[in-house]
C-alpha positions as CSV (number, residue, x, y, z in Angstrom):
1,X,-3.2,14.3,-16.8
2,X,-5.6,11.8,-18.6
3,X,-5.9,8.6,-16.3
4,X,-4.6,5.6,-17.3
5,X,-7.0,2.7,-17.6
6,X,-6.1,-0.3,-16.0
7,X,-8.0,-3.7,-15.5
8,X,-6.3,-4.1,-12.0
9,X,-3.9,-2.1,-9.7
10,X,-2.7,-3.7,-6.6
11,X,-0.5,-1.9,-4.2
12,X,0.7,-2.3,-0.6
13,X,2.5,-0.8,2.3
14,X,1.0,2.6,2.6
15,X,1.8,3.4,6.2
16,X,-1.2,5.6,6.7
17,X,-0.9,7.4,10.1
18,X,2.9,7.4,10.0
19,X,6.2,9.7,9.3
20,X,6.7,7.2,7.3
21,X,4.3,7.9,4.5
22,X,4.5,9.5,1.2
23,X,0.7,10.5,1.3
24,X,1.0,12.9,-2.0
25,X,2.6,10.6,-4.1
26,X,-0.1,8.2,-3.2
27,X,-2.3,10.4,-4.0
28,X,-0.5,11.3,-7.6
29,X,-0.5,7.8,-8.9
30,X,-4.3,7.2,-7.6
31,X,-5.4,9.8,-9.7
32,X,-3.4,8.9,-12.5
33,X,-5.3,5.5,-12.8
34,X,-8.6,4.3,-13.9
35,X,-8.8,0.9,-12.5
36,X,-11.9,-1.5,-12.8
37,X,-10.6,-3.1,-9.5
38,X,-8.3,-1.5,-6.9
39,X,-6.8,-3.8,-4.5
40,X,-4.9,-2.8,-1.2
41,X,-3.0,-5.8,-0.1
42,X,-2.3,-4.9,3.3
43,X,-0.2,-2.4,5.7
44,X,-2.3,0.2,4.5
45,X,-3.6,1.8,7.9
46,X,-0.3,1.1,9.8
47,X,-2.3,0.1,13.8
48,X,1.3,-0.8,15.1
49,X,2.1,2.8,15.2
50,X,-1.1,4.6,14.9
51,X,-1.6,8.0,17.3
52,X,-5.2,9.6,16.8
53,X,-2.6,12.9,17.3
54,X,-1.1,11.8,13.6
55,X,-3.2,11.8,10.4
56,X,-2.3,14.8,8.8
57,X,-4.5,16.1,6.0
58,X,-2.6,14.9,3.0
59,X,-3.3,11.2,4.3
60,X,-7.1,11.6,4.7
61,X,-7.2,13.2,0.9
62,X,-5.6,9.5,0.4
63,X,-8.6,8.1,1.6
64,X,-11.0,10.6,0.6
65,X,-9.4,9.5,-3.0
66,X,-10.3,5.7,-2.5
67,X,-13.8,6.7,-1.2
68,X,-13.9,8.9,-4.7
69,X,-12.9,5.8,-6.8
70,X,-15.7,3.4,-5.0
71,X,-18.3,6.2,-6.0
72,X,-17.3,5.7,-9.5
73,X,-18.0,2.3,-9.3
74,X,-14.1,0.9,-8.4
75,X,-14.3,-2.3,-7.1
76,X,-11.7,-1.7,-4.0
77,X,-10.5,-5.0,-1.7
78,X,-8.5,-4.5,1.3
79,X,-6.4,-7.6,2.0
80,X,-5.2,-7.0,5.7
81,X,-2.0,-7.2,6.2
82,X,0.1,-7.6,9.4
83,X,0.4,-3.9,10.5
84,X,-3.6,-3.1,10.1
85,X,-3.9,-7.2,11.5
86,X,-7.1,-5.5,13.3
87,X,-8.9,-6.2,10.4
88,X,-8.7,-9.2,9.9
89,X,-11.8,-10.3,12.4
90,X,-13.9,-8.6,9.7
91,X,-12.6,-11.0,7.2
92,X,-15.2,-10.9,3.9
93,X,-17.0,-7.6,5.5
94,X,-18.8,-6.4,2.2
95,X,-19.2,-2.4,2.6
96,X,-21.1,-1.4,-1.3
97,X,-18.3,-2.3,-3.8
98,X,-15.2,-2.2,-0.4
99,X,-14.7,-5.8,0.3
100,X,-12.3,-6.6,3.5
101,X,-10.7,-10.1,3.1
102,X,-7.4,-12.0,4.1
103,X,-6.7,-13.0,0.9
104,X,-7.7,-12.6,-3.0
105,X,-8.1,-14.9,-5.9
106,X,-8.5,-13.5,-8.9
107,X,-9.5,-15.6,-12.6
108,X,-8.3,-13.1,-15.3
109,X,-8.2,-14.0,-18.6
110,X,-8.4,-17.8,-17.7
111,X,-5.7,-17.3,-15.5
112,X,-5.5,-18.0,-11.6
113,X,-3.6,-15.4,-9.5
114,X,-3.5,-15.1,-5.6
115,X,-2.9,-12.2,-3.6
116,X,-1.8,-11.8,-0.4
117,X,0.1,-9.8,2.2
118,X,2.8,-12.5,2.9
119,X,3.3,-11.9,6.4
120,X,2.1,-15.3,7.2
121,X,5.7,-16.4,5.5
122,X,7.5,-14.0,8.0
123,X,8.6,-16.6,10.6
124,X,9.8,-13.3,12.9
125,X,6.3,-12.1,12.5
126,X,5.3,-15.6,14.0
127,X,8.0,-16.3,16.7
128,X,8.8,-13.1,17.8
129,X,6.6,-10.4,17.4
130,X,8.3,-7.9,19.8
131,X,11.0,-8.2,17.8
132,X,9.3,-7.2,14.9
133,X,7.9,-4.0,16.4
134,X,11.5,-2.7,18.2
135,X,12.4,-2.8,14.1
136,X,8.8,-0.9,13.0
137,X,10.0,1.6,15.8
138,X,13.3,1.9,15.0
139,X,11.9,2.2,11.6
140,X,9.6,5.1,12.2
141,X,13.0,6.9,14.4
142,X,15.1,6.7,11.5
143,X,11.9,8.4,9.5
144,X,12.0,11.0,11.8
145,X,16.0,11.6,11.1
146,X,15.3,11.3,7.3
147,X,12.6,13.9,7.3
148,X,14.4,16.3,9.4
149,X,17.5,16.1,7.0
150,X,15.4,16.7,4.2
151,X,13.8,19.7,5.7
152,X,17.5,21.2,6.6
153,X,18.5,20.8,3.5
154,X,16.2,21.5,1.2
155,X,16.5,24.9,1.0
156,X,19.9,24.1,-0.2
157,X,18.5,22.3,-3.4
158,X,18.8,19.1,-2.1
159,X,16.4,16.8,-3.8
160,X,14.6,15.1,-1.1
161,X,16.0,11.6,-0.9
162,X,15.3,8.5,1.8
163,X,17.6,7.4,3.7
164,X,16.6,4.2,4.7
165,X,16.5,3.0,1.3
166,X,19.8,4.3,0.9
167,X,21.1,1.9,3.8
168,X,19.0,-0.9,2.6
169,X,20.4,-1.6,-0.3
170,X,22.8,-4.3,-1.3
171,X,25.2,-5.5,-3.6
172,X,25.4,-9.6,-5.0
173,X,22.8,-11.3,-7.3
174,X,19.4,-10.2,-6.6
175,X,18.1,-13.2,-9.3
176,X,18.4,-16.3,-7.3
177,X,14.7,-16.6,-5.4
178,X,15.2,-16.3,-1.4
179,X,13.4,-18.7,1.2
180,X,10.6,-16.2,1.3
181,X,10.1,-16.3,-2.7
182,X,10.2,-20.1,-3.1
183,X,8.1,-21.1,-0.3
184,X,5.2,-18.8,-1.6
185,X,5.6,-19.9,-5.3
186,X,6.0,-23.5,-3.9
187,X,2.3,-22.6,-2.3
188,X,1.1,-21.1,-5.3
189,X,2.3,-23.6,-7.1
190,X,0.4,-26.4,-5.0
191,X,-2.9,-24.8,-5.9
192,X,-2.3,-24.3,-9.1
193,X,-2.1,-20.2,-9.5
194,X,0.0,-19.2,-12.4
195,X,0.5,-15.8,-10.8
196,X,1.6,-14.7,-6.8
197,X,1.5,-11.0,-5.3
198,X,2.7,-10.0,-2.0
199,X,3.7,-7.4,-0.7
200,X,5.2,-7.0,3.2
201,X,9.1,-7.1,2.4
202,X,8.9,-3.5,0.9
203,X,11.3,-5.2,-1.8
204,X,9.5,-5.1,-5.1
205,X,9.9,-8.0,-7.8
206,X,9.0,-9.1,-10.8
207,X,10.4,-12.6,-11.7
208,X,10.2,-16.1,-12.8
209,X,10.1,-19.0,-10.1
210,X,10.5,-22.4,-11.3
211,X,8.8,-25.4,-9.6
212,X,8.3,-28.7,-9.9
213,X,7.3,-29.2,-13.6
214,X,6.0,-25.9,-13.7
215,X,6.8,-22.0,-13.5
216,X,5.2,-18.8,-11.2
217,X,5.1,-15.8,-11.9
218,X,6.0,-14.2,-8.9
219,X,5.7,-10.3,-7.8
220,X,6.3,-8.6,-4.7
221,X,4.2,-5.1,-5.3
222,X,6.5,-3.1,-3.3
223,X,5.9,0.0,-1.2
224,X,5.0,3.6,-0.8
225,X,7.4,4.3,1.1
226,X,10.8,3.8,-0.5
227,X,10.0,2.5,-3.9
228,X,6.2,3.8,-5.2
229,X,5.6,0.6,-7.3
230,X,2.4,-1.5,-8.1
231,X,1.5,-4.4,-9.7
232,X,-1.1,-3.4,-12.6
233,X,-2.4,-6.2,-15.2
234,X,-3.9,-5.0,-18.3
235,X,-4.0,-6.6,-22.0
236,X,-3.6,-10.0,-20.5
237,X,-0.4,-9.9,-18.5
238,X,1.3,-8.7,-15.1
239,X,3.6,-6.0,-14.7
240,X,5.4,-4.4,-12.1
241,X,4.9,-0.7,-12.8
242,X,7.4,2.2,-11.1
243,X,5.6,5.7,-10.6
244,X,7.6,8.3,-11.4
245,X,6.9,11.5,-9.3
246,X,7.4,15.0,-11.0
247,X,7.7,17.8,-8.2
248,X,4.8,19.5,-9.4
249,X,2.1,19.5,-7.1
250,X,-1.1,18.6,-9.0
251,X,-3.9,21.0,-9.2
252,X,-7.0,20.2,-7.4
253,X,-10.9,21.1,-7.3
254,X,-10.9,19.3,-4.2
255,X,-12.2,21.0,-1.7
256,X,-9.7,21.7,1.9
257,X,-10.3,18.6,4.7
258,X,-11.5,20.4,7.7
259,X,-9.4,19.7,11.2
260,X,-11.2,18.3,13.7
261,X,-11.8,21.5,15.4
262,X,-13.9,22.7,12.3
263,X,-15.3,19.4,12.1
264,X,-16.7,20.3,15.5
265,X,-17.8,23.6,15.4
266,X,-19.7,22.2,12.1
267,X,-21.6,19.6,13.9
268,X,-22.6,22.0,16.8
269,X,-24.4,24.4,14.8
270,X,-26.1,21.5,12.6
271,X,-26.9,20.3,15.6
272,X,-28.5,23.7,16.7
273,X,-30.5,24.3,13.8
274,X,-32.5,21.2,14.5
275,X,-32.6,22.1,18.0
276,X,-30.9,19.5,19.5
277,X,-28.8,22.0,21.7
C-alpha cells in the first residue's frame, strides 16, 4: 500500500502500555502515511496505568514505527497530555527532529492553528483527580470484559466490536458546541488562531464554532481506542480523517522485537566478547 503524503497528521489518545490499545491499527495507519510532521498530542504513553509487566510487542513496533519515521527525517512533536503528565517537566526537550512540548502552534499556509491536549479545560481533571482515575480504572476493567468477549466469541464469526463505545454513545443533537468546545474556541479565539485541535475527550469533531465577530474551526482528533481518527491538513485545509481497518494483517520485513529475556542474553555475550564479564 503506497503511503499517503500528508503535510501534517496529528493524532491522540494512544493508550500505550494498556488493554486498552489497538497497537496494530496504529501501526496500520502509521505506515499508511507520509507525513512532513507527525504530532502526538498527548495520552500517548498512558503513566496512569502503566505496569513494566504490560508492553506487549505489537506496542513497541508502534514505537519502533515512530523512531522509523524520525530516521526519515519526520518531524515528530509529542504534546503531553494528562495521562503521560510525566512529561511535561521536559517541556521543549529537543531529541534530533523529537520535540517534547505542552503545546503546538503551527503557521500553515498563513494560517495560525494551536494544538493541545485539552485536559487543562477538564475541570474534574483539576478538582478531583481521584475521581478521574477510579473512571481510567473502571475504564481499563471494562477493557478487560470487552477483550475477553471478543476472544469467546470470535471463533463464532463475531467481528470484534468495543463495547465501551457501544455504551457511550448517545442520541440528541450532537451540533450545538458543549462547555468544553466553546471555552477552547473562545481561547483560540482570544489569540487569534483560526484553527483548534484537542484531543482528551476520545470524541472526535470536526465543526464550526462561532465567536464574537469571528469563526474557529474547531477539531477534537479523536482516539485509538474506539474511533481510529486523525486530524491531517494537506492542500491548505483541515480534515478529520477516519481509518478504515481491513482485517488483513499487513506484511512486514520488519524484523521480530526481542523479549526482554533475549534482550538479555544479547547483552551478556556482547558484553563477553569485550571481556567485560
Amino acid at each position: 500500500m503506497k503511503a499517503r503524503k500528508l503535510e501534517v497528521s496529528v493524532i491522540s489518545d494512544l493508550h500505550l502500555a494498556t488493554r486498552a490499545c489497538k497497537a496494530k491499527t496504529i501501526l496500520k495507519y502509521l505506515k499508511s502515511i507520509n507525513p512532513g510532521i507527525l504530532v502526538l498530542n498527548g495520552d500517548i504513553i498512558d503513566s496512569w496505568r502503566f505496569s513494566r509487566n504490560y508492553f506487549p510487542k505489537p506496542q513497541l513496533k508502534v514505537v519502533r514505527q515512530i523512531i522509523k519515521m524520525l530516521e526519515k527525517g519526520v518531524h515528530v512533536f509529542y504534546i503531553t497530555g494528562n495521562h503521560d503528565e510525566f512529561l511535561r517537566k521536559f517541556n521543549q526537550t529537543e531529541i534530533g527532529k523529537l520535540k517534547i512540548v505542552n503545546q503546538l502552534i503551527l503557521e500553515l499556509d498563513g494560517k495560525k492553528t494551536w494544538v493541545f491536549h485539552g485536559d487543562l479545560f477538564d475541570h474534574i481533571i483539576h478538582k478531583a483527580k481521584w475521581l478521574a482515575k477510579i473512571g481510567a480504572a473502571a475504564y481499563g476493567l471494562l477493557t478487560v470484559i470487552n477483550n475477553g468477549l471478543n476472544f469467546i466469541l470470535k471463533p463464532f464469526g463475531v467481528k470484534e466490536f468495543i463495547l465501551y463505545k457501544s455504551l457511550k454513545k448517545k442520541s440528541g443533537n450532537d451540533s450545538r458546541p458543549s462547555a468544553f468546545e466553546r471555552a477552547i474556541a473562545a481561547t483560540a479565539a482570544a489569540q487569534n488562531y483560526q484553527t483548534v485541535i484537542c484531543g482528551h475527550t476520545h470524541a472526535p469533531k470536526d465543526k464550526i464554532v462561532m465567536m464574537p465577530g469571528k469563526p474557529v474551526h474547531y477539531i477534537n482528533c479523536g482516539d485509538w481506542v474506539e474511533h481510529f481518527t486523525a486530524a491531517e491538513y494537506n492542500d491548505g485545509k483541515w480534515e478529520l480523517h477516519y481509518f478504515e481497518d481491513s482485517d488483513e494483517e499487513n506484511s512486514t520485513d520488519e524484523p521480530d522485537i526481542p523479549d526482554h529475556k533475549q534482550v538479555y542474553q544479547s547483552l551478556f555475550r556482547e558484553l563477553a566478547m569485550a571481556n567485560c564479564l
